[in-house]
N, C-alpha and C positions, 0 to 999 in steps of 0.2 A: 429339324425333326430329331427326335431323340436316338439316341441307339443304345437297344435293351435285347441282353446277352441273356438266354438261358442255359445254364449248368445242369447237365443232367437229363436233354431237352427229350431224352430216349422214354423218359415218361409219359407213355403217347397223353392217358388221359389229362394231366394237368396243363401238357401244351396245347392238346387239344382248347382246352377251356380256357385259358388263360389269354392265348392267341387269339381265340374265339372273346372272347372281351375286350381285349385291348383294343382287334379289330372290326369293334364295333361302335367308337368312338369314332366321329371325322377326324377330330385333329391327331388321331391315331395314326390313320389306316395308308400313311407315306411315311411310318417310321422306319428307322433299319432292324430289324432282328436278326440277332447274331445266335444260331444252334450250335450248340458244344455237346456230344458224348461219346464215350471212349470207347463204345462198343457201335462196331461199323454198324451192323444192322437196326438196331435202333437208330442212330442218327440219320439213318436210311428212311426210315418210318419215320422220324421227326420232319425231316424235309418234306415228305409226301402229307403228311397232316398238317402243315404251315401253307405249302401251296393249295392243298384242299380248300381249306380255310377260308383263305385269300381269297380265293377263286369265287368259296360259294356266299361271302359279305360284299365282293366286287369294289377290294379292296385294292391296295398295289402300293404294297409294304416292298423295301429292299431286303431280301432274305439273301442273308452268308451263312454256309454250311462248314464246319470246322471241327476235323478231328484233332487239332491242337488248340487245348484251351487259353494259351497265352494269346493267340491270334484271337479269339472269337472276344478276348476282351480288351483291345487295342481300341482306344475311343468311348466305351461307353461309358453310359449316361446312368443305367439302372445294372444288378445283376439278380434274376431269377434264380436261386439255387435248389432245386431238387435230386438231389444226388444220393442213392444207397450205397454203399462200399463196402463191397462184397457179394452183395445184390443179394437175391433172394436165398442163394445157398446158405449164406452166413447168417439170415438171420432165423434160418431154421434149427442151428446149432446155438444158439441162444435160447431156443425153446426146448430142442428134445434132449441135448444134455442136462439141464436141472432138472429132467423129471428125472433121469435117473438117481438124483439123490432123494427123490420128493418133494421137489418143489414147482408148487402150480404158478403157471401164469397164463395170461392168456391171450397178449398181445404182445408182452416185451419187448416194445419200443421208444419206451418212455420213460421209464423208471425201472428200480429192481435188477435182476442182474441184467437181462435183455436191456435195457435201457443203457446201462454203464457200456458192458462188451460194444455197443452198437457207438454210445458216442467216444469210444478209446479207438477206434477204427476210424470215426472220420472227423474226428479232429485233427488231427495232423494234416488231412484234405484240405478240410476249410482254412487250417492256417497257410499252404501251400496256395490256394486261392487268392487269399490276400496278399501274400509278399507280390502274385503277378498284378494284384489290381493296384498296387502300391507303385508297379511301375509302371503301367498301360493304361490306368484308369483310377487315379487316385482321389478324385473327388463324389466316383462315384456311387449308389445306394446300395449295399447288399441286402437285398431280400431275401429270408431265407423261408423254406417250407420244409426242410428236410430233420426230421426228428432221432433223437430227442431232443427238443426247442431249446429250452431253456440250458441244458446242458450246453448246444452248440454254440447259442447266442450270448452265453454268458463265457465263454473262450473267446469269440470274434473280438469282444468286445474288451477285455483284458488282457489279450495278447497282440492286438493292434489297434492302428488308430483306422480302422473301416469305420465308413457307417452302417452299423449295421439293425436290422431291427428282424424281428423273428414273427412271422405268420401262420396263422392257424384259422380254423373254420367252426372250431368247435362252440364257442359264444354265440355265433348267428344259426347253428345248428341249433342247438339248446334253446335260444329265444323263439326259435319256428316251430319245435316240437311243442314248447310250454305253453305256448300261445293257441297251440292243435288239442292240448290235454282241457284245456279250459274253453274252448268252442269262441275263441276271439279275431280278428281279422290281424291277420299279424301287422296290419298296416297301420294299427290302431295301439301297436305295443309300444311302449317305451321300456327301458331295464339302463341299470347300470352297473359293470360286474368289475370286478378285481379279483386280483388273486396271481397264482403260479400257471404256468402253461396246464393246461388238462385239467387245472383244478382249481380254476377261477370260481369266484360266488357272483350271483344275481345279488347285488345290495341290497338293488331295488327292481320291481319286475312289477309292472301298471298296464292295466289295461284303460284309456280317455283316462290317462292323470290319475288312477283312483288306483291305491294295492292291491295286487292281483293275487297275494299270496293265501288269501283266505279263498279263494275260488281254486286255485292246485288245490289245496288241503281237503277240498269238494269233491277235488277230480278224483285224489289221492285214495277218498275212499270206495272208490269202483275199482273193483279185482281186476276186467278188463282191462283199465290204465296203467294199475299198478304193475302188470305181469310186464307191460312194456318195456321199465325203467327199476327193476326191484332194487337195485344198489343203489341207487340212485337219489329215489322218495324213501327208504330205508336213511340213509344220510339226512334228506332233507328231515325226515322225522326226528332225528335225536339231533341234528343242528341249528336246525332255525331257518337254511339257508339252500338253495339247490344250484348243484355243484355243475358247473361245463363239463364239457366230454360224457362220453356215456357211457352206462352199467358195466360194460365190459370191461374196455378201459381203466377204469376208478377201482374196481374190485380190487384190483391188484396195484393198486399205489396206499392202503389201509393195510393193516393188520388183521381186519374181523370176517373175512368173505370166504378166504381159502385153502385155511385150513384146517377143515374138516371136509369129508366127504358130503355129511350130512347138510352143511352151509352149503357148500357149492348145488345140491339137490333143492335144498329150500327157494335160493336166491337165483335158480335157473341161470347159472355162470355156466359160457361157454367154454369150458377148459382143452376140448380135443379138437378145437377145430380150424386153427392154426394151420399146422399141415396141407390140410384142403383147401382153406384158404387162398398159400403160397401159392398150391396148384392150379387152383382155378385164374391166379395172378395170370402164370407163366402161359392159361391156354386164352385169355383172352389178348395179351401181348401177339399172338402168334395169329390170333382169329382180328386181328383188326389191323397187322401186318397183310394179310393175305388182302381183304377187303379196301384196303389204301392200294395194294398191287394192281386189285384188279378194277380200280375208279368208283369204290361205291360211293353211296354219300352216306354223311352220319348227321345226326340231328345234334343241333348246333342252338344256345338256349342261353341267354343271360346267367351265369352262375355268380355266388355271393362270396366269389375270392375277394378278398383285399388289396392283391397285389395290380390289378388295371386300375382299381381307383385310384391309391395312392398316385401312382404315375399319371393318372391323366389329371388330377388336383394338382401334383406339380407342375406339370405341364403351361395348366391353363390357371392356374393361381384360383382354384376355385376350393374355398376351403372342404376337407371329408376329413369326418372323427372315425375313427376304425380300435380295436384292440388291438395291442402290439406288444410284443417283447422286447423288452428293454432293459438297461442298467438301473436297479433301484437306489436312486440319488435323494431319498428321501420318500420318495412319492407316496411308498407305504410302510407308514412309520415304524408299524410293529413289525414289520420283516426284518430282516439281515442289511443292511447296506451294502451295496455292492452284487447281491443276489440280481437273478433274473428276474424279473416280475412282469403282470399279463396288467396291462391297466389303457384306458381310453388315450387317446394321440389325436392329435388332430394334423392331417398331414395339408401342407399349403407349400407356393414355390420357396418360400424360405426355407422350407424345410421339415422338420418333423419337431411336435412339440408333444410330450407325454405332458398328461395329466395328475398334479398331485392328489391321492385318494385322501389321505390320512390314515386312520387307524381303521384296521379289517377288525369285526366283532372277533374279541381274545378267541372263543374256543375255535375257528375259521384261521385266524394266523397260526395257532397252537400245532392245524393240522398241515399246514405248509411250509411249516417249519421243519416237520420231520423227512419229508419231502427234497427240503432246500439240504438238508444233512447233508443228503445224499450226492444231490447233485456238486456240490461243493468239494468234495472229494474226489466226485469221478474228473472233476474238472482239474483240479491239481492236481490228481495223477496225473492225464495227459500234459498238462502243460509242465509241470516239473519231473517229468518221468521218474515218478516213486511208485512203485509196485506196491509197496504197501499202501497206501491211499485206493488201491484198486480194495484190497482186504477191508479195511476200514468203510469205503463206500457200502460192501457187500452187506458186512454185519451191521450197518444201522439203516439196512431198506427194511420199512415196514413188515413187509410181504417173507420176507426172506426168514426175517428175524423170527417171525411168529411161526415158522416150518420146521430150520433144521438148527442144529449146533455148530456152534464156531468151529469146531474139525470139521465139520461138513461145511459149512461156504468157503475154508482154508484149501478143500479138495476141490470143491466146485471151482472157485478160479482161479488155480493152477491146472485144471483140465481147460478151461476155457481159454484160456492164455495160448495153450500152447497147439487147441483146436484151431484155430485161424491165426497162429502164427504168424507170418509178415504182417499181416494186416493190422497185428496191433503194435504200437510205437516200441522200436527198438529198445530205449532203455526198461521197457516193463518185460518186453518176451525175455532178455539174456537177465 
């Protein structure tokens, strides 16, 4: 039986689910899981939603609790990473100090400066991860969910010899809703996308083998559909192509959504709701602590993570193609070599095999590229601690560039730098 460590396991809902998947395969449900998180009370709540879990698939998995993560990864086989550093504090200061200069976002965790500040904090984690899995577990997979993807996947992967691949949901999100806007049985869908984390393209999108993209284009023109996805079918309209992740997200990885008042009103971007967000984060952690205290049950549901199939195709050598982040060794040609890229995989016990795309239509590489700028920067800053590389990432994020002036993102992160402090790598804060 395998033994699959989760990092971060204090994320009730993702162990929730993930647990709840893997232990719902038989040749699962005698695996070991190893819980790692450095905040007692969550690992507290991880324990109680794993035995839950267990309990209510009537499974009878070996569950170790570990607030030291060198121990919880002694042996294994798999590592789950869902780790935020700094947690929710930090990434609220990613948000509300650029408004102070005027700059919108409206997730920043992906790109932009929230995206940068957020992977200069935990790369240095992930690479502290790996030096222990290098010596407790050197053969085995690191799974990551912990964003910005491509930022982190593209350090794992350059600063050690992990295996690593980077997971996301936004691909099997995107092919459910598209398949919902054109009235199809998702069952009935086939697609195939490429591209960058959050901003992969549908190549191809078929409903029974036949293009589905003249039936969007149908949907497209019902106002009710459109208000759903406005950045989104806005893109697909001037690109040809409809983009993973959703409206809110994508808004702020472009130039054209946010900065005008009058854009952000047209294209219904959620710009202030961040904040409440966090908040309603921190009261349902606290509202499904209580309810695991006092034995309730929760509804437990096949989810479309990536991370239990993979494992259980390796496991049982039964081939599954999934989207994955990866090192682009070619696979798509018009990118950067060496970049992060989001492309098909087909995972089996041998191991993981990424699919070569070839060329993404020019004006779709054109816009992943501005994208890859970024990420490329904020990645050598962390791993060669050059501060400037932090400056540099700043001034060519799309989002950023189209808001304020080079004296303004030169003040923006030198106040961000030295707002969360320890948490960004030594040689950047002195």
């Amino acid at each position: 039986m395998p033994k699959i460590t989760m990092i971060g396991a204090g994320s009730v809902v993702f162990t929730k689910n993930l647990l709840g998947d893997m232990l719902s395969y038989p040749e699962l449900q005698d695996a070991t899981f190893a819980l790692h998180d450095i905040n007692p009370e969550r690992l507290d709540a991880a324990e109680r939603m794993a035995q839950w879990t267990a309990q209510a698939l009537g499974a009878h998995p070996k569950l170790e609790i570990h607030p030291e993560r060198k121990a919880a990864l002694e042996g294994a086989d798999y590592i789950i990473n869902t780790i935020q550093v700094g947690m929710l504090d930090a990434w609220l200061r990613d948000w509300k100090i650029p408004r102070k200069y005027g700059l919108q976002q409206t997730v920043a965790d992906t790109l932009g400066i929230g995206g940068i500040f957020r992977a200069l904090r935990t790369i240095p984690v992930m690479l502290g991860i790996a030096a222990d899995m290098q010596q407790s577990c050197p053969q085995a997979l690191f799974l990551n969910y912990t964003n910005p993807m491509a930022m982190l996947t593209w350090a794992m992967y350059k600063a050690t010899p992990i295996k690593v691949v980077g997971l996301c949901h936004s691909v099997q999100g995107t092919s459910r809703r598209l398949a919902e806007y054109i009235g199809a049985p998702y069952e009935e869908i086939t697609y195939v996308s490429a591209g960058i984390n959050h901003q992969a393209w549908l190549l191809r999108f078929e409903w029974r083998g036949e293009d589905a993209y003249p039936l969007l284009r149908q949907a497209m023109a019902k106002p009710e559909i459109t208000a759903r996805d406005t950045v989104r079918f806005e893109l697909f309209r001037r690109l040809g192509y409809f983009v993973t992740e959703s409206s809110e997200h994508n808004a702020e990885y472009v130039p054209y959504f946010l900065k005008r008042e009058e854009l952000i009103r047209r294209f219904n971007i959620p710009v202030d709701v961040l904040e409440t967000n966090i908040g309603l984060m921190r009261e349902y952690f606290a509202d499904t602590y209580e309810k695991l205290k006092r034995g309730e049950p929760f509804d437990i549901r096949r989810s479309h993570e990536y991370a239990p199939q993979i494992i259980h195709a390796m496991e049982t050598d039964t081939p599954f193609l999934f989207y994955g982040n990866v090192e682009n060794t070619g696979l798509i040609e018009n990118l950067p070599r060496g970049c992060c890229v989001e492309v098909p995989v087909v995972a089996q016990r041998s191991g993981l095999h990424p699919c070569h795309v070839g060329e993404l239509p020019p004006q779709l590489a054109a816009i992943n590229r501005t994208n890859v700028n970024v990420q490329e920067l904020a990645v050598r800053a962390a791993l060669e601690g050059k501060r400037e590389h932090v400056y540099h990432a700043a001034m060519l994020d799309p989002n950023a560039a189209s808001m304020l002036s080079l004296d303004e993102i030169w003040a923006l992160v030198d106040e961000l730098i030295a707002s969360h402090g320890e948490l960004m790598p030594e040689a950047i804060r002195t």
